[in-house]
Wavefront OBJ file of the C-alpha trace (Angstrom):
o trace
v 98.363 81.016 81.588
v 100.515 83.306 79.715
v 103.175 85.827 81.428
v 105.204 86.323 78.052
v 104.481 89.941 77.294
v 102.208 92.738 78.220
v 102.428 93.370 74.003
v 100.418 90.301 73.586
v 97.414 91.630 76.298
v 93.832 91.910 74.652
v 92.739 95.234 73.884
v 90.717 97.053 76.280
v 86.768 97.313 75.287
v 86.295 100.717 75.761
v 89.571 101.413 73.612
v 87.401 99.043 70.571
v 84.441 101.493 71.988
v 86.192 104.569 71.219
v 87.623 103.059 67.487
v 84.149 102.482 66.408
v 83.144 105.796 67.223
v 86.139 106.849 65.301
v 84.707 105.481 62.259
v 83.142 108.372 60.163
v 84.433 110.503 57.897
v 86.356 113.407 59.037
v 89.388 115.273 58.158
v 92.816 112.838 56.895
v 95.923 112.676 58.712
v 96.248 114.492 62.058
v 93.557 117.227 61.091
v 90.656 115.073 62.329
v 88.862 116.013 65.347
v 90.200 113.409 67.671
v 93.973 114.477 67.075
v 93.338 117.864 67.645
v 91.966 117.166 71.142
v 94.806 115.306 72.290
v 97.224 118.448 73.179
v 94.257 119.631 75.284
v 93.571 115.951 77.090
v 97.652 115.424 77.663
v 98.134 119.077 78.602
v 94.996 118.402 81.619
v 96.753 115.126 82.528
v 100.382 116.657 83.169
v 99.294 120.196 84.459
v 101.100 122.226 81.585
v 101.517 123.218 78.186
v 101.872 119.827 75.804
v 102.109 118.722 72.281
v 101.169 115.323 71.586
v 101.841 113.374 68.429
v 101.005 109.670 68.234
v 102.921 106.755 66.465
v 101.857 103.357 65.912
v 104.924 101.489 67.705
v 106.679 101.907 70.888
v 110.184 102.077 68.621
v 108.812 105.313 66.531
v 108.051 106.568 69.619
v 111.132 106.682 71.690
v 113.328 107.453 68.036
v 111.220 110.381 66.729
v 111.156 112.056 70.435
v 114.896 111.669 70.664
v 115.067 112.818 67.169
v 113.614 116.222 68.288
v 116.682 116.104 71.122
v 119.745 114.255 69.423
v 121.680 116.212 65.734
v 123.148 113.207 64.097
v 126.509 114.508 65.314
v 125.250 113.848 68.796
v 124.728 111.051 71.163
v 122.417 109.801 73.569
v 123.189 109.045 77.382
v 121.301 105.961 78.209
v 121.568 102.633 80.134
v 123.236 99.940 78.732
v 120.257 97.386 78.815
v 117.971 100.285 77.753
v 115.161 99.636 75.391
v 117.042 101.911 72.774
v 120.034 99.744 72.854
v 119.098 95.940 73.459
v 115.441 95.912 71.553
v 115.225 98.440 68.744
v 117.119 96.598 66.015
v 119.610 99.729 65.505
v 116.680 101.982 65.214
v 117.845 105.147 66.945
v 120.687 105.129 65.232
v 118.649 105.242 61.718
v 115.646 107.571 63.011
v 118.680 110.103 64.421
v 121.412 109.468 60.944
v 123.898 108.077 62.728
v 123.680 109.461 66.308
v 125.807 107.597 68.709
v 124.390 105.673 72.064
v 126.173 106.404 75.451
v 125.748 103.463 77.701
v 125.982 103.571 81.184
v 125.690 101.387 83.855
v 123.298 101.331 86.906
v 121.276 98.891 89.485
v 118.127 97.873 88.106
v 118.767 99.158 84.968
v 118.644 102.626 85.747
v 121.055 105.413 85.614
v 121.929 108.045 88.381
v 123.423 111.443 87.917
v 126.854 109.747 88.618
v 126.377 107.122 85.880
v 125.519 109.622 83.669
v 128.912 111.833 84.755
v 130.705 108.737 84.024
v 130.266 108.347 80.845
v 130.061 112.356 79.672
v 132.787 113.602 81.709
v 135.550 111.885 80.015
v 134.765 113.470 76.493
v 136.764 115.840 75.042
v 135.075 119.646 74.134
v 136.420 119.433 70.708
v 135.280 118.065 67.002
v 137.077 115.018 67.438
v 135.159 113.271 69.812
v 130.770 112.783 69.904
v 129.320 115.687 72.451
v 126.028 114.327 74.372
v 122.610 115.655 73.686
v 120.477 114.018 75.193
v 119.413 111.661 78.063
v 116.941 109.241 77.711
v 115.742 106.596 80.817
v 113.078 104.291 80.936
v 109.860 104.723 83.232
v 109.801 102.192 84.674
v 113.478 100.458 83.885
v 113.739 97.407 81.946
v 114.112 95.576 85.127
v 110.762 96.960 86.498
v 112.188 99.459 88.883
v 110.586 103.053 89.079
v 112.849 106.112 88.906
v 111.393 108.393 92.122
v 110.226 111.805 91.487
v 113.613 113.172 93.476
v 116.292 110.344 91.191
v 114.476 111.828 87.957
v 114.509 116.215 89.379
v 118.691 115.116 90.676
v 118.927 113.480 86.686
v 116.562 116.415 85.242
v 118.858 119.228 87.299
v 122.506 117.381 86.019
v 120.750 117.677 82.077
v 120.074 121.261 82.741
v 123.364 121.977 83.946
v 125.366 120.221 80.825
v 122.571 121.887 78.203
v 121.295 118.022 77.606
v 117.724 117.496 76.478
v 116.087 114.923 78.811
v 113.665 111.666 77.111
v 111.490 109.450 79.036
v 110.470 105.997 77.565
v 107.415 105.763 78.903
v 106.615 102.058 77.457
v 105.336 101.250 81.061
v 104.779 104.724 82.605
v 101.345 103.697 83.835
v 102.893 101.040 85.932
v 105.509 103.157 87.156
v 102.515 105.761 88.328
v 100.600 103.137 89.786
v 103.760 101.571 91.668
v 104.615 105.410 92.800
v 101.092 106.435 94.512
v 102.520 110.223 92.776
v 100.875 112.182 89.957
v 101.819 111.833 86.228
v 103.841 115.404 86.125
v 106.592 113.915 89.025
v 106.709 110.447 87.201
v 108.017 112.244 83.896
v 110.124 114.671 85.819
v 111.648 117.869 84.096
v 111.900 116.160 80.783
v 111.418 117.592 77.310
v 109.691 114.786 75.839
v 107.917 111.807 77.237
v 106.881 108.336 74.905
v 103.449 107.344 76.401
v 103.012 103.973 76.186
v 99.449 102.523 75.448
v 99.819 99.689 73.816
v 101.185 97.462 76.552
v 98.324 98.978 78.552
v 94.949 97.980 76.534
v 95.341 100.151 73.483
v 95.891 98.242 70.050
v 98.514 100.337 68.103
v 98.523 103.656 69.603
v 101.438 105.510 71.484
v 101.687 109.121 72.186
v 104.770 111.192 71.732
v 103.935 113.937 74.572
v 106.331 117.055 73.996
v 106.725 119.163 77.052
v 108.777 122.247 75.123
v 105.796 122.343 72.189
v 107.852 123.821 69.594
v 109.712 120.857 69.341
v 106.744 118.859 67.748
v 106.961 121.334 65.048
v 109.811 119.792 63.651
v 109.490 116.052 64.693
v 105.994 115.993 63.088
v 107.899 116.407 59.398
v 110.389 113.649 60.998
v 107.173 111.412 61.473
v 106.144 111.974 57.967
v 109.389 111.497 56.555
v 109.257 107.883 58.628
v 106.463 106.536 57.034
v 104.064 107.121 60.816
v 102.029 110.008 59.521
v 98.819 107.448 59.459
v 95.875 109.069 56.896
v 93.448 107.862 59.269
v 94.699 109.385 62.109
v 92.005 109.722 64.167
v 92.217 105.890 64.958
v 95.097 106.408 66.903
v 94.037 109.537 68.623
v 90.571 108.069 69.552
v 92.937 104.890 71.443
v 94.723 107.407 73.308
v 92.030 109.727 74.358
v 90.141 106.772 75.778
v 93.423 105.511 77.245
v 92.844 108.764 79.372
v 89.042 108.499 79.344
v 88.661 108.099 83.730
v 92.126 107.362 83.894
v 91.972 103.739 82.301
v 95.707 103.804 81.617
v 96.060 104.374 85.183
v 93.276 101.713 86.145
v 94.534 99.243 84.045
v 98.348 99.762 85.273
v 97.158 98.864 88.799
v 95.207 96.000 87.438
v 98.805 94.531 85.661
v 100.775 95.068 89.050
v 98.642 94.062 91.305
v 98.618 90.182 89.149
v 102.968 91.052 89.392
v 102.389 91.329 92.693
v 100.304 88.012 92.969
v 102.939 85.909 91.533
v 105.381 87.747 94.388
v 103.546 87.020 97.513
v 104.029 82.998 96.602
v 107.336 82.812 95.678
v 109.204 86.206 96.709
v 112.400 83.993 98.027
v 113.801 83.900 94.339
v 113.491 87.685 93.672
v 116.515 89.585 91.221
v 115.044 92.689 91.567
v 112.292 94.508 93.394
v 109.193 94.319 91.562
v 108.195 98.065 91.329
v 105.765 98.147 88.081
v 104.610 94.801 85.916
v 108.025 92.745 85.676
v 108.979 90.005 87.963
v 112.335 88.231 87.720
v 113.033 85.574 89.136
v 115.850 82.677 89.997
v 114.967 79.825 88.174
v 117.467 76.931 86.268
v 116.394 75.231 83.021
v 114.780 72.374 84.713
v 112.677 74.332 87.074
v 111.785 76.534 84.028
v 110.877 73.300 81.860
v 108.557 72.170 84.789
v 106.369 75.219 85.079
v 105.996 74.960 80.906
v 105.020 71.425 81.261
v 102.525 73.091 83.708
v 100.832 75.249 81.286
v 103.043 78.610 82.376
v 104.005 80.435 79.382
v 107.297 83.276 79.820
v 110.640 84.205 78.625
v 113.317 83.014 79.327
v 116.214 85.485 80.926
v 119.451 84.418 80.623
v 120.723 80.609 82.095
v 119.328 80.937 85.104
v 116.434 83.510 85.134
v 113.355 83.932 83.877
v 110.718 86.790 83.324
v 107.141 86.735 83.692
v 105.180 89.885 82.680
v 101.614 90.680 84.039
v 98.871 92.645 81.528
v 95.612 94.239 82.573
v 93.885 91.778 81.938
v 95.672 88.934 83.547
v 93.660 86.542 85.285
v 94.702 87.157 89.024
v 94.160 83.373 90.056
v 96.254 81.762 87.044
v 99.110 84.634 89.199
v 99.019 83.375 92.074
v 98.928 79.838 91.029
v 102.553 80.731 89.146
v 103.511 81.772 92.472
v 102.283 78.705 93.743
v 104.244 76.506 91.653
v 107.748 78.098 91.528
v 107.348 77.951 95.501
v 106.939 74.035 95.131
v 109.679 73.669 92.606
l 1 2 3 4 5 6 7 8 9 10 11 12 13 14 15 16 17 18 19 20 21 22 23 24 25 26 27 28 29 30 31 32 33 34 35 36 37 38 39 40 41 42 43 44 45 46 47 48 49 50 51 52 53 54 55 56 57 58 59 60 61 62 63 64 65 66 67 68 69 70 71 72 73 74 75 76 77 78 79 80 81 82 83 84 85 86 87 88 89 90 91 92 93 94 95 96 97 98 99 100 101 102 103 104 105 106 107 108 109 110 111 112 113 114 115 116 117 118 119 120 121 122 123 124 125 126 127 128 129 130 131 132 133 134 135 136 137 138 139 140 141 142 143 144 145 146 147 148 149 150 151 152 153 154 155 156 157 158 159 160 161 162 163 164 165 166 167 168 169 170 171 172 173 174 175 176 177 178 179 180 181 182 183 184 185 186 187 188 189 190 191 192 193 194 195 196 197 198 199 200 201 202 203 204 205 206 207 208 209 210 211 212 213 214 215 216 217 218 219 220 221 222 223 224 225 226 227 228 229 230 231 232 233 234 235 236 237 238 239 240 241 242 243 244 245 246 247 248 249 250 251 252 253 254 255 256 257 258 259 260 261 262 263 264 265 266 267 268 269 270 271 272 273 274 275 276 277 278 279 280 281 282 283 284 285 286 287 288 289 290 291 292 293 294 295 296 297 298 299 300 301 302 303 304 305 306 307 308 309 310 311 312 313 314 315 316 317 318 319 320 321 322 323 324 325 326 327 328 329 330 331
């Protein structure tokens, strides 16, 4: 009964469909066939003009889109439990040579126009001091929340007014969607760049960087070779993503994760942190109490001294969720 990680979900048989049809010979790198579909599939998905470029980790993507955004001289506005900051190993700062993170602060891990003006406003105009570039927040937060389609147009409208590019980790965007009942294009918001994330979601090691100004992935795409992700067999990943958006799995399988979160809620909502608005649910629980659901065959992270974090996948059995709810309402 494992709520660890959505990472460690099985992937999705139609995803293994779509790899073996993959496997034939076609062109190397991103020339193949199935790459040069995805701008067309992403572009039908979002309503507009797209460039997609996939990745193999969740990590490439969010660095190499900020990397289109952020000069190394730069820095990026973000929250201070952000993905980018608290899970990435220093990444960003390596993908972007040296570019400095902004932290802010916010409720459920996400920021607000006047987080954002607290941390940019104070900076000098001059050459002594970092200038923002960029602001990057994460559908849906680290705490599971989901930014509403007006929080991310007030965020999107503050960007446009101080000449900031605008990122989207998207590691859970399908959840976020699902949670929102609204269409893809209002979950992203006026952003610039968007990391799709499929591989908590039933791919195996695909992601999709989707650009929303195209001429941007005209430069990142030499980033991504100068990173080491320009895969030679390309088409793997591409064939992942386009059945990702094959009848909206991403989006069926999303619902499928949140509606097990939401199983473990309706047993044991009393010891709630935060609203559970995607996949996440956090939850009140001392060492003891945490020991005694192990000893039960519950597997999760811990979250702090007192807290702990269970995470629901697609394919999470719906009766081992509400038997976790079960037993932290008996504890």
């Amino acid at each position: 009964m494992r709520f660890l990680s959505d990472n460690a979900a099985t992937v999705h048989p139609k995803v293994w469909d779509a790899l073996q049809a993959a496997d034939e010979v076609d062109t190397p790198y991103d020339g193949d066939s199935w790459s040069q579909r995805l701008d067309t599939a992403f572009g039908e998905l979002f309503g507009r003009e797209v460039a997609v470029l996939w990745v193999a980790t969740g990590t490439a993507a969010n660095c190499l889109a900020l990397a289109g955004l952020v000069q190394p001289h730069g820095g990026v506005v973000c929250h201070e439990e952000a993905h980018i900051e608290m899970d990435e190993a220093g990444a960003p700062g390596f993908y972007l040579h040296g570019a400095k993170l902004m932290l802010a602060q916010g409720e459920g891990a996400k920021l607000t126009p006047d987080a954002i003006r607290a941390v940019v406003d104070p900076i000098r105009d001059d050459v002594h001091q970092v200038q923002p570039h960029a602001i990057s927040v994460t559908q849906a937060s680290e705490y599971g929340r989901a930014y509403r389609p007006e929080e991310l147009q007030a965020i999107g409208a503050l960007a446009l007014e101080r000449g900031l590019g605008l990122h989207v980790d998207g590691a859970r965007f399908g959840n976020a969607v699902a949670y929102l009942g609204c269409s893809p294009a209002e979950a992203v918001g006026p952003a610039k760049a968007l990391s799709f994330g499929c591989v908590k979601n039933g791919a195996m090691n695909a992601e999709a960087i989707v650009f929303f100004d195209p001429a941007l992935a005209d430069m990142v795409q030499y980033r991504r070779k100068r990173a080491g992700h320009l895969q030679s067999k390309g088409r793997f990943l591409a064939a992942q993503l386009l059945a990702m958006l094959q009848d909206d799995l991403w989006l069926e399988n999303a619902r499928a994760a949140n509606a097990a979160a939401q199983a473990i809620v309706a047993e044991a909502s009393e010891r709630l942190m935060h609203p559970v608005e995607a996949n996440e649910v956090f939850m009140r629980l001392t060492a003891d109490e945490r020991e005694a659901l192990r000893r039960q065959g519950f597997e999760f992270y811990d979250w702090g001294a007192d807290a702990a974090r269970f995470v629901a996948a697609w394919d999470s059995d719906q009766s081992a969720a509400r038997a976790l709810g079960r037993a932290i309402a008996s504890l």
